[in-house]
C-alpha positions in Angstrom: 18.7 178.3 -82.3 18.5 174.8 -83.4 20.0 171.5 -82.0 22.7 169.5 -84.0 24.4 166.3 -83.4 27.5 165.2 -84.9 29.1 161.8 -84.0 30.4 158.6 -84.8 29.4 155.2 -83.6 30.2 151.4 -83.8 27.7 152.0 -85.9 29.3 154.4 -88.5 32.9 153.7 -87.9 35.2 150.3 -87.5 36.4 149.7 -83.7 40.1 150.5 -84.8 38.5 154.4 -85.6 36.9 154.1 -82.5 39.4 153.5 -80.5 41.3 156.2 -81.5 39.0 158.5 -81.6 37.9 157.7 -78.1 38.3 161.0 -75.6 39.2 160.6 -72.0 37.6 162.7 -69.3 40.0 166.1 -69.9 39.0 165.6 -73.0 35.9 165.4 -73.3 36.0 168.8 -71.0 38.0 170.8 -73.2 36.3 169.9 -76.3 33.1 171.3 -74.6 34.5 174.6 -73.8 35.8 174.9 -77.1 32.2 174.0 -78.4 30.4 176.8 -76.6 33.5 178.9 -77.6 33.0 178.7 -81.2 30.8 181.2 -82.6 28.2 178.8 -84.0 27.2 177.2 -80.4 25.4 178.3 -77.1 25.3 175.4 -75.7 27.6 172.4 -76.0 27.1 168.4 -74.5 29.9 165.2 -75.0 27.8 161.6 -75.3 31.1 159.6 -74.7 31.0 155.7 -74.2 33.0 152.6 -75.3 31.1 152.4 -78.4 29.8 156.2 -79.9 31.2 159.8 -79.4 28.9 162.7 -79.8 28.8 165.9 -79.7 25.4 167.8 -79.1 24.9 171.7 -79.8 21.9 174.4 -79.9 23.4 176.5 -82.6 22.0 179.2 -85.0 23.6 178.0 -88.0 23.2 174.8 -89.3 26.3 174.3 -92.1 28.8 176.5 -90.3 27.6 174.4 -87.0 28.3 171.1 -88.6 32.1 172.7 -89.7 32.8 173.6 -86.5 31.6 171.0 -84.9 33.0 168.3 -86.9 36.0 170.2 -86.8 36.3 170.5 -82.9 36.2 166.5 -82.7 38.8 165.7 -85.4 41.1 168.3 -83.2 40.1 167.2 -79.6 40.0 163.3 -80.7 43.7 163.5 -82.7 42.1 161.7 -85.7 42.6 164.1 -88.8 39.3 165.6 -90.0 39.7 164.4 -93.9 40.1 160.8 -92.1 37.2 160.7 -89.4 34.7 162.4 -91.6 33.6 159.5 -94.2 32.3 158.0 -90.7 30.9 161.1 -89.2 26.7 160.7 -88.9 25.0 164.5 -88.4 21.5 164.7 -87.5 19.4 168.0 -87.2 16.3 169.2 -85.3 13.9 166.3 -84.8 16.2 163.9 -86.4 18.9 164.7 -83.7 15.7 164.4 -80.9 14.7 161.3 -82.3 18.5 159.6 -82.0 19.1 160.4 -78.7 15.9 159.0 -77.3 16.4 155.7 -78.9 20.2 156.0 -77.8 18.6 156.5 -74.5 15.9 153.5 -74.9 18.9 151.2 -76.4 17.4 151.0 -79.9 21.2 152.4 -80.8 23.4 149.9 -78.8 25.4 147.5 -79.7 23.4 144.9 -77.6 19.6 146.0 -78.5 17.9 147.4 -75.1 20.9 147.3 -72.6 20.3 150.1 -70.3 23.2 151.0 -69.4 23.6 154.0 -72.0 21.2 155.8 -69.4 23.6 156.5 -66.7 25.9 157.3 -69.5 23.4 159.9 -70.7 22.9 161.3 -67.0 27.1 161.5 -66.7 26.9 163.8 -69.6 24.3 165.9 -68.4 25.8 166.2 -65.3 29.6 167.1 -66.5 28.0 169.7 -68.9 25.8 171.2 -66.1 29.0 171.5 -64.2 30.4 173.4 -66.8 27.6 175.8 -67.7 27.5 174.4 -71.2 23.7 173.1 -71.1 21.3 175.6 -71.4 17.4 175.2 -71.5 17.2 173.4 -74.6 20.2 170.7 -73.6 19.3 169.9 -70.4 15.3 169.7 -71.3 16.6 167.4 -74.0 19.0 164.8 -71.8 16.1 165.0 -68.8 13.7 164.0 -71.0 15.7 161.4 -73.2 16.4 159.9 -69.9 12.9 159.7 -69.2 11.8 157.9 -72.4 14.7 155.9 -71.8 13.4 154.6 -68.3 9.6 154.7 -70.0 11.1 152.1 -72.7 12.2 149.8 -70.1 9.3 149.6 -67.5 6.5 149.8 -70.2 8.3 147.1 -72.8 9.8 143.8 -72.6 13.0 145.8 -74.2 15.2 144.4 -71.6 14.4 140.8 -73.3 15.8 141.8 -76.7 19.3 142.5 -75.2 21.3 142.3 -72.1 24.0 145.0 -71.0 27.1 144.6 -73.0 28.4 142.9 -69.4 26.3 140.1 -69.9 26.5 139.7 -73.9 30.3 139.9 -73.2 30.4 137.3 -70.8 27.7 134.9 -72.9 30.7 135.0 -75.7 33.1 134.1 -73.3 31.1 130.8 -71.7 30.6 130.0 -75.4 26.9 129.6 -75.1 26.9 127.8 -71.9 24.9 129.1 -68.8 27.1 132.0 -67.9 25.9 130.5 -63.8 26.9 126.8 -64.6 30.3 128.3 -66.3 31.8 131.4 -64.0 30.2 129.0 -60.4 33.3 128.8 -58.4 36.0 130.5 -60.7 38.0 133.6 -59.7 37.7 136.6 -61.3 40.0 139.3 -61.8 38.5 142.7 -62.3 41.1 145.7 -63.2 39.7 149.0 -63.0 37.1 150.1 -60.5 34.8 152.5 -62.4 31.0 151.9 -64.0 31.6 149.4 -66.1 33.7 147.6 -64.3 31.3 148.1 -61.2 28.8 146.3 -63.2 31.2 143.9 -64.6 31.8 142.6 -60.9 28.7 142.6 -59.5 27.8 140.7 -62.7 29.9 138.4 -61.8 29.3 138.1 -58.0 25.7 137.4 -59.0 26.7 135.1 -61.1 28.7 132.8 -59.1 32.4 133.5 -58.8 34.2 132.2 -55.8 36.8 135.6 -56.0 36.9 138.6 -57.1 40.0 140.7 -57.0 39.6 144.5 -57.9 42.7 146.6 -59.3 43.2 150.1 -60.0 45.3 153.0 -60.1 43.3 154.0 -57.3 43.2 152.0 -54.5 41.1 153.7 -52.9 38.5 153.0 -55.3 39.5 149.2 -55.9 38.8 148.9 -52.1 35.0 150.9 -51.6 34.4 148.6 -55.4 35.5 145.5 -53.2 33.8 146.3 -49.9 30.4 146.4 -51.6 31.3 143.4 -53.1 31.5 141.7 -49.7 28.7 143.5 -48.0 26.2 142.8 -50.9 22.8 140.8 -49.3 22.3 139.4 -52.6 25.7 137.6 -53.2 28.3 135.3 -51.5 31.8 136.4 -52.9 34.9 136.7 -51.3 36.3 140.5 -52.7 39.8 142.0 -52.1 41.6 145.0 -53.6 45.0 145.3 -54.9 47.3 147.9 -56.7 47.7 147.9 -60.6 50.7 146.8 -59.9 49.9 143.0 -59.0 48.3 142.6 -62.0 50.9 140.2 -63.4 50.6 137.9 -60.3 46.7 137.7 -59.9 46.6 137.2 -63.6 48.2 134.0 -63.2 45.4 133.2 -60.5 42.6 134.2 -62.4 40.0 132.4 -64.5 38.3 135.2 -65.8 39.2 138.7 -66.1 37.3 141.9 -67.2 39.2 145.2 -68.2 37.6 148.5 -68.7 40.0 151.5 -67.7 40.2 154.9 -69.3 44.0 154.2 -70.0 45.2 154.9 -73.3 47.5 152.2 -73.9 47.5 148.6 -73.4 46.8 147.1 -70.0 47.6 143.5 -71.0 49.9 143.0 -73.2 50.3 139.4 -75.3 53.5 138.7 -73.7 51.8 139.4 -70.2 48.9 137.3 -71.3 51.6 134.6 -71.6 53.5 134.8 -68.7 50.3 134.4 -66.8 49.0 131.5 -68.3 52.6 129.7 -68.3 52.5 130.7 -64.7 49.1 128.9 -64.3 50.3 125.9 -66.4 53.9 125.2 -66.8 53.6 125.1 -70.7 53.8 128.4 -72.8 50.8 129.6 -74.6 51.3 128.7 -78.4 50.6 131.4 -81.1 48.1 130.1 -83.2 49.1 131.9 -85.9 49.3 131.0 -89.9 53.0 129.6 -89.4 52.0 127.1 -87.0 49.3 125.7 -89.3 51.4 125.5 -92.5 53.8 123.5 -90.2 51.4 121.0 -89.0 49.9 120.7 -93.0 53.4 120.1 -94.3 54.3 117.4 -91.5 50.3 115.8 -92.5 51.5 115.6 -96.1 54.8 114.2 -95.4 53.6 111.4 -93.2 51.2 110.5 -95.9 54.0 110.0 -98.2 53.6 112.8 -100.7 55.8 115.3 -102.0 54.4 119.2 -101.3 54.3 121.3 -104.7 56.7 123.6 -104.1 55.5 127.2 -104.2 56.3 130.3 -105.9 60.2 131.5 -105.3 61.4 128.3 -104.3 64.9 127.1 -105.0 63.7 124.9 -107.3 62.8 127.3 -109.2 65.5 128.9 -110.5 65.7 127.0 -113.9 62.0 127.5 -114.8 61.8 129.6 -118.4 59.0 131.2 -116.7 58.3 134.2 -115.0 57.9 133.4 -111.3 57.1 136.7 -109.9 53.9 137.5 -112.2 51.8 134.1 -110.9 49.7 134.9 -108.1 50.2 133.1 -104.7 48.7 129.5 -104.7 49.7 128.5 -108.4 52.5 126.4 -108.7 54.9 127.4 -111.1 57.0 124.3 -111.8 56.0 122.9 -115.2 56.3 119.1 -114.4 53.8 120.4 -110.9 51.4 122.4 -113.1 50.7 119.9 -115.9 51.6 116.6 -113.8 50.8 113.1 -115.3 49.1 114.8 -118.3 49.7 114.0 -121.6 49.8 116.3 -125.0 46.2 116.1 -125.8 45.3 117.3 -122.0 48.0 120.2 -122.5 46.9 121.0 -126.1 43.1 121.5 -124.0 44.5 123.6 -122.0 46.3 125.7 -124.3 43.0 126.5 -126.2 41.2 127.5 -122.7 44.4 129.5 -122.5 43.3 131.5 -125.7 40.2 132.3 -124.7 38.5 128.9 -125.9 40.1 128.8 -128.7 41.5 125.4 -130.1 45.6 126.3 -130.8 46.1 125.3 -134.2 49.2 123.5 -134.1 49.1 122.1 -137.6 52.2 124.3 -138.6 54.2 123.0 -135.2 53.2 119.6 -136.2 56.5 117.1 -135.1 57.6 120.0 -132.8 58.0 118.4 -129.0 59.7 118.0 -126.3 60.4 120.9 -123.3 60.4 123.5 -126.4 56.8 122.9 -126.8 55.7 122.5 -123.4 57.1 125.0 -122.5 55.0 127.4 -125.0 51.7 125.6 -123.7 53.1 126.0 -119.5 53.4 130.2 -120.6 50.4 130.3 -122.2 48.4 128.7 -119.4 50.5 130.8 -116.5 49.6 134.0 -118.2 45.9 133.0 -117.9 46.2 132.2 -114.8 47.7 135.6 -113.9 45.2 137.4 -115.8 41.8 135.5 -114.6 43.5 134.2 -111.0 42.9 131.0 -111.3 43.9 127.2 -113.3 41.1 124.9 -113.8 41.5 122.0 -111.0 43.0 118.8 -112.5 42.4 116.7 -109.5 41.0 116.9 -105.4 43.1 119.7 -103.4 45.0 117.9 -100.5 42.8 118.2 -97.5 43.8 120.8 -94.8 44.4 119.7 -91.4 42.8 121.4 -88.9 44.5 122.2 -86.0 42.4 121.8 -82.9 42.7 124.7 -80.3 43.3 123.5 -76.7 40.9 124.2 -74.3 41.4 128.0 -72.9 42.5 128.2 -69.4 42.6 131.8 -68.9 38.9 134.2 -70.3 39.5 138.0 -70.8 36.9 140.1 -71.5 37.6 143.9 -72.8 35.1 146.4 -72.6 37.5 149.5 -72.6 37.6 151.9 -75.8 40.5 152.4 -76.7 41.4 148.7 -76.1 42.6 147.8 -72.5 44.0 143.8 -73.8 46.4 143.4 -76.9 44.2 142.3 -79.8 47.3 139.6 -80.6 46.1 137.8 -77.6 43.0 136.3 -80.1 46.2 134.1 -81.4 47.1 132.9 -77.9 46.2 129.0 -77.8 44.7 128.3 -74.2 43.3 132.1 -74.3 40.1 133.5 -74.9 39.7 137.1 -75.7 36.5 139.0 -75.8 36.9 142.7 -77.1 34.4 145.5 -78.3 35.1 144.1 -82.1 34.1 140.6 -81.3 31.1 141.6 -79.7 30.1 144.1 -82.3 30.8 140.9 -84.8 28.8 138.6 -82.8 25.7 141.1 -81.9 25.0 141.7 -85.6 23.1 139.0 -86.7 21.3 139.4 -82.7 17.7 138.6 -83.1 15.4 141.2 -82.3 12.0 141.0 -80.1 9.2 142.6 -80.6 9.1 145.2 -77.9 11.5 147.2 -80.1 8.3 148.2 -82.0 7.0 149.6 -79.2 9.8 151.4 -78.1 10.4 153.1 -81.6 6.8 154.1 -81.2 7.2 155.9 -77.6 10.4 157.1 -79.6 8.0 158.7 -82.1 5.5 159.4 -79.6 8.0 161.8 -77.4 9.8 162.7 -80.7 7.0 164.7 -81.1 6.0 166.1 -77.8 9.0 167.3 -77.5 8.9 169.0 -80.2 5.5 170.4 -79.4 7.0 171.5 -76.3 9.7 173.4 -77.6 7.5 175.5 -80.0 5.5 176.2 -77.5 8.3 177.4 -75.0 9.5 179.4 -77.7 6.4 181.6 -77.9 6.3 182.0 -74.0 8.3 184.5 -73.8 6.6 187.1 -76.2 3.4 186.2 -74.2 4.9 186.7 -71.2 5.7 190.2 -72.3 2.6 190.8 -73.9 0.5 190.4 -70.5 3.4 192.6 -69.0 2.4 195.2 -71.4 -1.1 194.7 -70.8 -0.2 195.1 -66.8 1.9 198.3 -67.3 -1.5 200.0 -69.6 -4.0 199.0 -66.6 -1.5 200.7 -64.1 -1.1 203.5 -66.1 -4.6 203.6 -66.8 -5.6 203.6 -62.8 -2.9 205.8 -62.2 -4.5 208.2 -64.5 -8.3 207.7 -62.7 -6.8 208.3 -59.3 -5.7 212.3 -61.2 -9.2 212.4 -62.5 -11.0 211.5 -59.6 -9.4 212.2 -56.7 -12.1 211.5 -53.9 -12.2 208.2 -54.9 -12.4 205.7 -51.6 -9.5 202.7 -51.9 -12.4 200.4 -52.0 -13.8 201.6 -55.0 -10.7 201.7 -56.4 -9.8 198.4 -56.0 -12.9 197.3 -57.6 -12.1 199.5 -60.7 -8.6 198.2 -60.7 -9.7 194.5 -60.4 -12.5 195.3 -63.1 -10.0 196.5 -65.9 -7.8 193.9 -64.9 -10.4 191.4 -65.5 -11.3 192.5 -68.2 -7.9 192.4 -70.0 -7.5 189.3 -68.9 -10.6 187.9 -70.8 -9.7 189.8 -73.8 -6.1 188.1 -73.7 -7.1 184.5 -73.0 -8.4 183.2 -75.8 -5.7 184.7 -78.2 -2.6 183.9 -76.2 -4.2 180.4 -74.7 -4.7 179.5 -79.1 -1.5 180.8 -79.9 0.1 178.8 -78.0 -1.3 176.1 -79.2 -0.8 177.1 -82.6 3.0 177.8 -82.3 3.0 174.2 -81.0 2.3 172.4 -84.0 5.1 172.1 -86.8 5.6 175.5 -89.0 4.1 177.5 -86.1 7.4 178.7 -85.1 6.0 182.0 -86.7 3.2 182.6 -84.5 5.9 184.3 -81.7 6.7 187.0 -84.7 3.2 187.4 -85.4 2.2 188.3 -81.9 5.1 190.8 -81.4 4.6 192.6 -84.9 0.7 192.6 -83.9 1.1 194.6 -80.4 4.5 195.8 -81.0 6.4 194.4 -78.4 10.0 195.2 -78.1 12.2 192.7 -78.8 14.5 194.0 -75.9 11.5 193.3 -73.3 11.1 189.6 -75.1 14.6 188.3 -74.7 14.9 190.2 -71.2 11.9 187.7 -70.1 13.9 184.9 -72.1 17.1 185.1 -70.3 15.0 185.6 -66.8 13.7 182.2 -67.5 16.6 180.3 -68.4 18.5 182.4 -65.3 15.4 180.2 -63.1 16.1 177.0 -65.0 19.5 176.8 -64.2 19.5 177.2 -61.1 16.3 174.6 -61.0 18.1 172.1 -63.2 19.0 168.7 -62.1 19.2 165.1 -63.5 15.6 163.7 -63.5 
């Protein structure tokens, strides 16, 4: 058996994939029993967070594994398989070892070294142990990657190259301000009450807020979230709960509010976004969309006293000889706009650039003007301009007027996958929205410290002795059975003595028995002790063969003493 991973990240795939690929917790539960279902699998995990889903397997077939697999997601996820495969990533063996430890270490995040991916990790150990989907080889691999991932963090400085996406989300919304000097004394509005949003508020107690008001579906939950709040020793908040249904209200309230629920639709929608902030200030919250800036341009221009060239499929058009529809966007297709204040010779230039640099010979049409001949010169240069997509400028563009933003009154930050705040709010003057998408935008140019170095070489480091380990697990079963074999001859052995000799006192017989045991046991050491070691490095996977073919050990005794130990380890198992 062999591990596979087949996912998709922020990574791999846009947001807008992502978020519809995203799988809530019933989800994520029947996709696992399906996995161990399939015949490829025996064991099945689900690494689900806001910004990667992945699906981890131990199966005995690697192409019919990576079907199936791929297969199970595009069904569970509702995203057709011909669509979600061009961002599918697959990684096999050590390669699929190697990305979950630095998923676990935060090499794969979308904020370098946040650590909150490791109780993510744990959750998915933990629902697939509840399951009976992880095996040996799954739940070695999550205990350990949670190991390298704590490792990482106390032997590093990787906490310095990133911050959990908590903190990178709420450094976008303070704009690059002290996120203490910017959230001291504003009230916050948290909606949802589980991890993320757990971390959300205490970031935000710690930070400085004078409120906090928790909302969920349970309310239940919203209250414990908003009791620890207020009994924290660390912070000085005021904390209350509310139901989801006040939402509308304590939005109008609010300064800042974080959203991270498992909902599948919108939490905040653009016309609640500006209600709340029209309840806050009296004024509605503009759209800032492209409509609004062409307005302010074409007032700018006609205060300055100029006439705007009219555009393509205006009225004015409708006498023009030429053919309106075939000019791209941003040409102007009146003749007398095109060619303004230039005379023959200027429109006899740009006849010949209209040929291909060419001079047009107009020796023949020599006496011929007027709009005849203009006209010829206007078609020739408009069909140029279709074909390349641009004229050459005759004169300075008009200069665009920017239209300041007002100063946002209302901060919403969305960690929630699929989205928990309608993207349209972006285009809400006196709003400013933070969603996965921005921060994956603004974390890609994210500077990098050097402790990542290290990590990726306790990444390597661990790559490799888990490896190590495995191979050398794998052979433990056939030398289990080989020193079981080796037991039942000395029995038999004794048992045959004791028919031979029987006078013989129990305390020379135990000193016979313990003798030939002894004995065995020396001759067994060295062979079993190397063979292990052997079977350890890479290739030695054969070594296990080897030893059965060499004593001819049943295979039936082998796998009895395999399932035996994985019987032990599950009932051993637990999150390290």
């Amino acid at each position: 058996m062999s591990l596979l991973v087949v996912g998709l990240s922020h990574r791999s795939a846009p947001v807008s994939v992502l978020e519809r690929a995203s799988l809530n917790a019933g989800a994520q539960l029947k996709l696992l029993q399906d996995t161990v279902a399939a015949e490829p699998a025996a064991e099945a995990a689900v690494l689900a967070t806001c910004n990667r889903i992945e699906l981890y397997a131990d199966v005995d077939k690697f192409h019919a594994g990576v079907a199936e697999l791929s297969t199970l997601l595009a069904q569970h996820s509702g995203v057709g398989l011909e669509e979600l495969t061009p961002y599918l990533y697959v990684h096999y063996e050590d390669r699929a070892v190697h990305h979950l430890f630095s998923v676990a270490c935060g090499l794969d995040s979308m904020v370098v070294g946040e650590g909150q991916i490791l109780g993510q990790i744990k959750d998915s150990l933990a629902r697939a142990q509840d399951l009976h989907t992880a095996g040996r080889l799954l739940n070695d691999l999550f205990q350990q990657a949670l190991r390298v991932g704590k490792r990482a963090h106390s032997e590093t400085g990787i906490d310095r190259a990133g911050q959990s996406l908590v903190t990178f989300g709420l450094e976008q919304l303070s704009a690059g301000a002290d996120v203490q000097q910017w959230a001291r004394g504003k009230r916050a509005l948290v909606i949802g009450a589980g991890s993320m949003s757990s971390l959300a508020a205490a970031t935000l107690a710690r930070a400085g807020v004078a409120e906090i008001v928790v909302a969920n579906r349970t309310f239940e939950r919203a209250e414990r979230l908003a009791r620890i709040l207020s009994e924290g020793d660390d912070t000085d908040v005021l904390a209350r709960a509310v139901p989801m249904d006040s939402v509308p209200g304590e939005l109008t309230r609010a300064d800042v509010a974080v959203s991270c629920t498992g909902a599948t639709g919108l939490v905040l929608t653009a016309d609640a976004v500006v209600a709340s902030v029209q309840g806050r200030t009296g004024a509605p919250a503009l759209e800032d969309a492209a409509g609004a800036d062409t307005a302010v341009r074409e007032t700018a221009v006609r205060e300055a006293g100029e006439t705007p060239l009219p555009g393509a499929g205006s009225a004015a058009d409708e006498n023009c000889p030429l053919d309106l529809s075939s000019v791209p966007s941003g040409f102007s297709v009146m003749g007398e706009a095109a060619v303004a204040g230039m005379d023959a010779a200027t429109l006899e230039q740009h006849g010949a650039w209209a040929a291909g640099g060419t001079a047009v010979d107009r020796t023949r049409e020599a006496g011929r003007s007027g709009p005849e001949a203009d006209t010829e010169l206007i078609g020739a240069l408009a069909a140029t301009a279709t074909r390349v997509g641009r004229i050459p400028e005759r004169r300075r563009p008009e200069p665009v007027v920017e239209v300041p933003r007002p100063e946002p009154v209302l901060f919403l930050l969305d960690l929630a996958m699929p989205r928990d705040v309608d993207a349209a709010v972006h285009r809400l003057a006196g709003v400013r929205l933070v969603d996965i998408e921005s921060l994956a935008d603004a974390s890609a140019d994210a500077p990098m410290a050097a402790d990542v170095d290290m990590v990726r070489r306790i990444v390597a480091d661990e790559v490799t002795a888990f490896g190590a380990a495995q191979r050398a697990a794998h052979i433990t079963p056939t030398v289990v059975a080989l020193r079981s074999m080796a037991a039942d001859v000395v029995a038999g052995e004794i048992a045959r003595l004791e028919g031979r000799l029987p006078g013989l006192d129990d305390k020379h017989r135990a000193e016979i028995t313990q003798t030939v045991k002894r004995v065995v046991d020396k001759l067994l050491h060295a062979p079993t002790v190397r063979v292990k070691q052997l079977a350890a490095e890479p290739g030695g996977a054969g070594y296990a063969d080897a030893l059965r073919t060499l004593f001819d050990l049943d295979q039936e005794t082998v796998a009895s003493v395999s399932r035996a130990e994985n019987s032990t380890t599950e009932k051993n198992r637990g999150p390290a």
